[in-house]
N, C-alpha and C positions, 0 to 999 in steps of 0.2 A: 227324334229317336233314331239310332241307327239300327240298321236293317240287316241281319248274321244271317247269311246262309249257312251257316252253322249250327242253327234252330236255340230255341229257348236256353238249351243245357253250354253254349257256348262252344260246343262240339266237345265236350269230356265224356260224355257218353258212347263218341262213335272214337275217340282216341285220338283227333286228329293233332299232330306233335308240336306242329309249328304253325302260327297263325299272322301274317303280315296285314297293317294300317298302313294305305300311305296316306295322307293327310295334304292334298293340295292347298288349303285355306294357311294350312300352317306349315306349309314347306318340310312335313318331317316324314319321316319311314319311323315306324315302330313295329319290333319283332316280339309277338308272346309265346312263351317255351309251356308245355303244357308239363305239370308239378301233379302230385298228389293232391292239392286243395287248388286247383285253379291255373290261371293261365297267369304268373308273373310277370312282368315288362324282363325280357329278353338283353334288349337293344334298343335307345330310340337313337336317334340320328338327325340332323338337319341337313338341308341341302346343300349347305358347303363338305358334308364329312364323304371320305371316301371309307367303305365298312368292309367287314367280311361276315355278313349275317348267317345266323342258322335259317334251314340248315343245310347252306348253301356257303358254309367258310373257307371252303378251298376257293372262292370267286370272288374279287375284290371287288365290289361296288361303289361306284362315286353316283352318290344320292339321288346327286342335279340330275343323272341322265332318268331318275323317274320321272321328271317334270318338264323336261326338253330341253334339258343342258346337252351339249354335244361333247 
């Protein structure tokens, strides 16, 4: 079970916009955008992609460096 400091409601109650997974076992970043019914998939990514995630799109990111790509 994974563990949301975001509490029960997946944080739609306290409004929080943007919610980042990164996924070490599976090499991936995934960004959820927060909707009127829930938090949809954003952006997923693997570590070869270089992204411009919300909500942080003026900053181009290359994935690997979440996992200790240089």
């Amino acid at each position: 079970m994974l563990s949301s400091p975001l509490g029960a409601d997946g944080g739609q109650r306290s409004e929080v916009p943007h919610y980042w997974i990164v996924d070490p076992a599976a090499e991936t970043l995934t960004v959820h955008r927060l909707v009127s019914d829930g938090y949809p998939i954003a952006l997923r990514a693997g570590r070869e992609a270089t992204v411009r995630a919300e909500p942080f799109a003026e900053i181009e990111l290359c994935v690997g460096t979440l996992f200790g790509d240089e």
